[in-house]
N, C-alpha and C positions, 0 to 999 in steps of 0.2 A: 451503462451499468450503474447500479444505484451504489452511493457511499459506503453504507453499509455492509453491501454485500462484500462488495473490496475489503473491506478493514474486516471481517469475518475470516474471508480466504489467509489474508494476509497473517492473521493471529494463528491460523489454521497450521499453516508452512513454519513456525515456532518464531517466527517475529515478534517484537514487545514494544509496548506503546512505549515512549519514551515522557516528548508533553507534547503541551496545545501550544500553539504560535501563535498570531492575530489572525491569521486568514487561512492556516492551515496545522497538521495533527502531524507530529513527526514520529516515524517509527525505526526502529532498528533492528538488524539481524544479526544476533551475538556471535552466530560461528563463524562469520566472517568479517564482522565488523563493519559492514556497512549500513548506511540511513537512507532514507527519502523521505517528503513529504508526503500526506493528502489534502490537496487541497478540500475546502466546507461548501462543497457543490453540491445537492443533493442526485446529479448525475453525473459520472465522469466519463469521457468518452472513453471508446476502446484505446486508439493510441496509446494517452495518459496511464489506463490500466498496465499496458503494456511496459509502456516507460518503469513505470514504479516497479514492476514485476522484477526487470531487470537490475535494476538498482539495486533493487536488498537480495537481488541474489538469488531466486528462488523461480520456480518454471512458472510461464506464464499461464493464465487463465485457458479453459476451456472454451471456445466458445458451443451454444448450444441450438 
């Protein structure tokens, strides 16, 4: 899955950037209060998508 598309979804589900870190973009999910990173990969595998999904709390991607 490309970066992008993830941080799009991600904004999408009412998540909000927070900042940049050296190697990766930290995001957070205010109704629950929790974070993850995205790593600066320009593809991130599925897993990883998944991982983050579950982090901030929010249903996982579709796959298509």
């Amino acid at each position: 899955m490309k970066r992008n598309d993830l941080i799009r979804y991600i904004l999408a589900e009412g998540c909000i950037f927070i900042r940049e870190g050296a190697k990766h973009s930290v995001f957070i999910n205010p109704l629950i209060k929790r974070s993850s990173t995205i790593p600066r990969h320009n593809e991130i595998n599925n897993f990883l998508s998944r991982k983050i999904c579950r982090d901030l709390g929010i249903r996982e991607i579709e796959k298509k």
